[in-house]
C-alpha positions in Angstrom: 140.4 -81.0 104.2 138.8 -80.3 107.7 135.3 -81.9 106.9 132.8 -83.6 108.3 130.2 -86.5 106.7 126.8 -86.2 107.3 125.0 -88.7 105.2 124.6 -87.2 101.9 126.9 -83.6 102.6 130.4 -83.5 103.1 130.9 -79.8 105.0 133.5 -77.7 105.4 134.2 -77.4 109.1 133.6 -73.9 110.9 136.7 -72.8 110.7 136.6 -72.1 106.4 133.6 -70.1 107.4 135.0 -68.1 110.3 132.7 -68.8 112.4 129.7 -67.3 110.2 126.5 -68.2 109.3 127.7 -69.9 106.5 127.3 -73.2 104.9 129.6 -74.7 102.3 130.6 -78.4 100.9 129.6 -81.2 98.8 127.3 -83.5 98.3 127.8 -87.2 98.0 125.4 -89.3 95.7 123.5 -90.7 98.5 120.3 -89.9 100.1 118.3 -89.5 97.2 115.3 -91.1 95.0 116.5 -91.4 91.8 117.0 -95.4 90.6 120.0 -96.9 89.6 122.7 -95.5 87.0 121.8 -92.4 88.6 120.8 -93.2 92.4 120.3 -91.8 94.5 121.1 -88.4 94.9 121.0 -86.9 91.4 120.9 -83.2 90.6 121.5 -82.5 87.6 118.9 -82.0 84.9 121.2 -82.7 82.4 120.9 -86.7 82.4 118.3 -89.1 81.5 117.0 -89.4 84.9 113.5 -88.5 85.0 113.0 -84.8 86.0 110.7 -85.7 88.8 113.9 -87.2 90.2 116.0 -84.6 89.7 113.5 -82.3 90.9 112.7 -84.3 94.4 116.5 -84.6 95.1 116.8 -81.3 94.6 113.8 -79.7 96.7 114.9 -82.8 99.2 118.7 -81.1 100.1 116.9 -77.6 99.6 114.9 -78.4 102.5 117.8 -79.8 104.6 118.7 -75.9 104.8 115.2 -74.6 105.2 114.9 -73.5 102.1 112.7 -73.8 98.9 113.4 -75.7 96.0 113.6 -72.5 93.8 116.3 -71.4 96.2 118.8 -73.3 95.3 120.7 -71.8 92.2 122.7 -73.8 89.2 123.3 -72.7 85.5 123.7 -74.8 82.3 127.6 -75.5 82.5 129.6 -75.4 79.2 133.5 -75.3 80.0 133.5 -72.2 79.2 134.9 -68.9 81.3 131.6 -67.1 81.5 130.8 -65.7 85.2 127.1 -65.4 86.5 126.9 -62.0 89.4 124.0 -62.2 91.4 123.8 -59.0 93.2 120.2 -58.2 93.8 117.8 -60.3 95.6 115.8 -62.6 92.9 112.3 -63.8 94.2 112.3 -67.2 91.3 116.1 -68.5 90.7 114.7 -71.1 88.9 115.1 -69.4 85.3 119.0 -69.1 85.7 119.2 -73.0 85.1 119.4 -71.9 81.0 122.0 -69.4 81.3 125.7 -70.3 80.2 128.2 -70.2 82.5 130.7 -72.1 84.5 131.1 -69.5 88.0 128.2 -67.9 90.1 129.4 -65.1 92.5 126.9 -63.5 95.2 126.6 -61.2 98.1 123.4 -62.3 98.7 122.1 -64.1 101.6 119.5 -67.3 101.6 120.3 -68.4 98.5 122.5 -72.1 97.4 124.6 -71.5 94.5 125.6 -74.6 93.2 128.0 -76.1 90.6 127.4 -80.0 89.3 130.0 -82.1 88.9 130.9 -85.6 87.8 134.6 -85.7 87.7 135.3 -82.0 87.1 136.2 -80.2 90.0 134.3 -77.3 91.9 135.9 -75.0 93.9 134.2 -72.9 96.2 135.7 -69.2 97.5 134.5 -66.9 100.5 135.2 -63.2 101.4 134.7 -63.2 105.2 135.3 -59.5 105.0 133.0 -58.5 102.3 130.5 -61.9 102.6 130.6 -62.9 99.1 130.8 -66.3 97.9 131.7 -68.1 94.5 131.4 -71.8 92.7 133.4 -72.2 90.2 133.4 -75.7 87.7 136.3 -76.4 86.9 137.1 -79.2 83.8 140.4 -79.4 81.8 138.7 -76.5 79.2 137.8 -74.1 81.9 141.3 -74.8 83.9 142.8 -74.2 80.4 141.3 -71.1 79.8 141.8 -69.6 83.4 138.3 -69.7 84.4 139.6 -69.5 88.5 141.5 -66.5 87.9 138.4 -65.0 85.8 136.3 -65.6 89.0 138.5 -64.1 91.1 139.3 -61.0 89.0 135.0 -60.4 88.9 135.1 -61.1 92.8 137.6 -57.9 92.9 136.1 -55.9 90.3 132.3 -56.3 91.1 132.4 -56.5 94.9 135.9 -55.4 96.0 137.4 -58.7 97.5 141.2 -58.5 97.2 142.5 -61.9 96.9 144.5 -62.3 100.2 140.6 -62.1 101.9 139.6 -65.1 100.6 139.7 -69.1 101.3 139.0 -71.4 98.8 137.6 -75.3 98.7 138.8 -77.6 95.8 136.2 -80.4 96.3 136.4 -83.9 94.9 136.8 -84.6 91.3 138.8 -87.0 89.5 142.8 -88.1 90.5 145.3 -88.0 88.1 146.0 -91.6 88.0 142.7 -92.2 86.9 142.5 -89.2 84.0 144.8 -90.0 81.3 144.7 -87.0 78.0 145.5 -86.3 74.3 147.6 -83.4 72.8 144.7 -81.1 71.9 144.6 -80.8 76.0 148.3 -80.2 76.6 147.9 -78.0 73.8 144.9 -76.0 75.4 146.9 -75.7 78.4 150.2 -74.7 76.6 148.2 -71.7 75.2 146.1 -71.0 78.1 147.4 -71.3 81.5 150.1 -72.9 81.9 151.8 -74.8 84.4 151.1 -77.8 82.0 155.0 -79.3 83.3 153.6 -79.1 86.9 150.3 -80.9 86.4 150.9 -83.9 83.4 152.9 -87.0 83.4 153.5 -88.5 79.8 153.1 -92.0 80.3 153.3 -92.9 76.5 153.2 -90.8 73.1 150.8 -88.7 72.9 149.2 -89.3 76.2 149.6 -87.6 79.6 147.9 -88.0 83.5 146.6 -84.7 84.5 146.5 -83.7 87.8 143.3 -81.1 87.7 143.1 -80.9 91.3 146.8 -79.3 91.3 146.0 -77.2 88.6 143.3 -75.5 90.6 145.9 -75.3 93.8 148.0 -73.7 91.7 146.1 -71.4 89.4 144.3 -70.1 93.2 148.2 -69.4 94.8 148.9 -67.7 91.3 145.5 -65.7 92.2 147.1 -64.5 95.0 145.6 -66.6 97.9 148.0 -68.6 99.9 148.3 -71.9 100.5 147.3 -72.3 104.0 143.9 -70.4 103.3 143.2 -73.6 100.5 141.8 -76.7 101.5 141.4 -79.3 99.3 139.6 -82.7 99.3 141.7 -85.9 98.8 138.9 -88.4 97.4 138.3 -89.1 93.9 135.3 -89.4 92.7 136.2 -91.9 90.2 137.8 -94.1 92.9 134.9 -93.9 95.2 131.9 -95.5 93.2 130.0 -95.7 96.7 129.9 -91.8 97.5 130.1 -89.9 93.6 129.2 -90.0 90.3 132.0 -90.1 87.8 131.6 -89.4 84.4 134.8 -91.4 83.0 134.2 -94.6 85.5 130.5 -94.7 84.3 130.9 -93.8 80.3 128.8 -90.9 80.2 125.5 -92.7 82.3 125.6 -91.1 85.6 124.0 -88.0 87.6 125.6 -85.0 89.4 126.7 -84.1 92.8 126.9 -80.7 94.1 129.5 -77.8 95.2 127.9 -75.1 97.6 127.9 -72.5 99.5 125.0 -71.1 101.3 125.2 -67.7 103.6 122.2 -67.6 105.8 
């Protein structure tokens, strides 16, 4: 992935935004306040970290874009395929952290929309032609059930973007030689999907390495966007305990880093 580091963002370089006024990328989990499992750079709500934390780191990388803390959009994420459209400017965006969903898609400027992870992946797609953005989180239930092509299809279908427009990001998340699964996935995947042969390796009965990140590469060519228009992060965020939170590595005690896109 053409990136650059920045302390605690990774960013896509300018040529993923063509050259507009456009910020997109990850953050790493440094930078922050929160204390130790979750330091530093914690923003999810959905830990034991204290909310003060949560809610300093978050009004912390909020200003880093000039904007204000209730700016910055997330949603309660359920690994589900549900799709949040945010068409219409919204003075507060604070009230959307309750609502159920797994993909936010704008047109709107001067907003962050966000998606947490901590070993799932988020995938990020922009419409240069249209300026519309999407997040999408992305864990072995919503790759399952399609959720990239669902995001895709309500891109199209709300705001008009036809596939070959877009780029897409698959940010960091966890390598397959670190995620080993049971049948009920390759089952899920079986009945969803597909490409289950392309993406697992049975490495003894009844157990299988998943390769997520490919499943995302292949569920966005299968989408219709082309290879060379998808850039893809190589770290692992259960490999790299200095930069991310993983969920696995850590046993469930850990915070959340971030997948973004901004259009100023």
């Amino acid at each position: 992935m053409k990136q650059a580091r920045q302390g605690k963002i990774t960013y896509l370089e300018p040529e993923w935004t063509h050259g507009l006024p456009l910020y997109a990328g990850f953050t790493t989990r440094n930078g922050g306040v929160s204390r130790p499992p979750y330091n530093s750079l914690n923003l999810g709500f959905n830990t034991d970290d204290p909310v003060y934390n949560v809610e300093g780191n978050r009004s912390n990388l909020a200003r880093a874009f000039d904007l204000q803390p209730r700016e910055l959009l997330t949603v309660k994420q359920v690994h589900g395929t549900d799709v949040l459209i945010i068409d219409a400017p919204n003075p507060d965006l604070s009230h959307f952290l309750t609502v159920e969903c797994d993909a936010v898609i704008t047109d709107q400027p001067g907003i962050m929309i966000g998606i947490l992870i901590a070993d799932c992946y988020p995938v990020l797609l922009f419409d240069s032609k249209r300026h519309v953005s999407a997040v999408v989180h992305v864990g072995w239930r919503g790759a399952a059930a399609g959720i990239i092509g669902k995001a895709v299809g309500a891109m199209n279908a709300n705001f008009g973007c036809r596939p070959e427009d877009l780029v897409a990001a698959v940010g960091p998340g966890i390598g397959a030689h670190k995620y080993e699964v049971d049948r009920p996935v390759r089952d899920a995947f079986r009945q969803g999907t597909g490409f289950w042969d392309d993406i697992a390796q049975e490495i003894s009965l009844g157990r299988w390495r998943l390769d997520l990140k490919k499943s995302c590469v292949l569920q966005l060519e299968a989408c219709g966007i082309s290879k060379g228009k998808i850039e893809v992060a190589e770290e692992c965020t259960c490999c790299h305990r200095e930069l991310f939170f993983s969920y696995r590595r850590d046993q469930g005690k850990t915070g959340r880093q971030l997948g973004f896109v901004l259009m100023k």
